[in-house]
N, C-alpha and C positions, 0 to 999 in steps of 0.2 A: 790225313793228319798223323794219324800212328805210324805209317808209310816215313814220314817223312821223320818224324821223332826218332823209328827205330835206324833210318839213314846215316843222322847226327848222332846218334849211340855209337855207330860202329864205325864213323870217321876217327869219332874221339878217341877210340879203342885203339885204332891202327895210331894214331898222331902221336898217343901216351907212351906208344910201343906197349899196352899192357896183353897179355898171354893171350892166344886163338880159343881159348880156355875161358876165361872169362866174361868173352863175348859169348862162345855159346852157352855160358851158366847165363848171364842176363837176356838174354832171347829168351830161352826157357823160362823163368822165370815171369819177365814179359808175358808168356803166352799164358801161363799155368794164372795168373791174376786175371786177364782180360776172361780166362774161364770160366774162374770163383764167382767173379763180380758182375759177370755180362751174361753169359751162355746157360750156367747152372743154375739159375734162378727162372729163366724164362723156362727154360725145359719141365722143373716143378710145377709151373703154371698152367703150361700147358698138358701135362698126365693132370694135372686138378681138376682142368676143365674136359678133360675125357673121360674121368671118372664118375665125374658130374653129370654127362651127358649120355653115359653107358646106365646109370641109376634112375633114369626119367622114365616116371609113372604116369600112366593115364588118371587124371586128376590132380597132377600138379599144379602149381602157380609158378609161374615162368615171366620172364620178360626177353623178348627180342633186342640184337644189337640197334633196330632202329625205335627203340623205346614201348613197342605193344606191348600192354600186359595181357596176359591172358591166362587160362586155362589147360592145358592137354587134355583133347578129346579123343582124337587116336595119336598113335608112334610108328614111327616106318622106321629103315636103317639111315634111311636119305632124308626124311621131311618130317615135319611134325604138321597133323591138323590142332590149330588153334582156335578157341573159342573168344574170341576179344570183346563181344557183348553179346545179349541175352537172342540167340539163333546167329548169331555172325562168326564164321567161320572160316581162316585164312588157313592156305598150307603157306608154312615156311620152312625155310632148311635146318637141318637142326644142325649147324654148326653155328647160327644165328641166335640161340639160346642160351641165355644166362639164368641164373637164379633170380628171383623176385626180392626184394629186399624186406619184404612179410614172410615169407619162408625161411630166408636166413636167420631174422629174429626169432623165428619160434625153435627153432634146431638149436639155437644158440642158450636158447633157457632153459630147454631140454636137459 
């Protein structure tokens, strides 16, 4: 779709006769927004969750992408053991890990 939008930008351009200038100022522009809006937001997101994932304590309270909560009973580079109830103990990967949303509120009162 953008394919196609920036296509009909640059017919227009050539059909207006406006400058080979101008087209590549609105390309650019073009690009430098789709980065603002699109790219440089996800990238914050993601150093978030690396940060987040680099600070994980044995005894934290975590939640998995597919909803466990649980515990950290140990930490690996690759896996987390979790404790999900009282002796029950999953490895999952710890790019699978999010915060718990009890731990966010107590950091947040902090």
């Amino acid at each position: 779709m953008i394919t196609m939008n920036l296509i009909s930008v640059l017919l227009q351009a050539q059909a207006g006769g406006g400058s080979p200038l101008q087209m590549i100022l609105m390309i650019v522009l073009m690009i430098g927004a789709m980065w603002f809006f699109m790219i440089r937001p996800q990238q914050k997101q993601q150093k978030k969750e690396q940060a987040f994932r680099a600070s994980l304590r044995k005894g934290d309270e975590v939640v998995t992408a597919s909803g466990l909560y649980g515990t950290i009973k140990e930490i690996s580079d690759f896996y987390v053991m979790l404790e999900i109830a009282h002796n029950v103990v999953v490895k999952v990967n710890i790019n699978s890990i999010y915060p718990s949303g009890n731990s966010a509120s107590e950091t947040a009162s902090k």
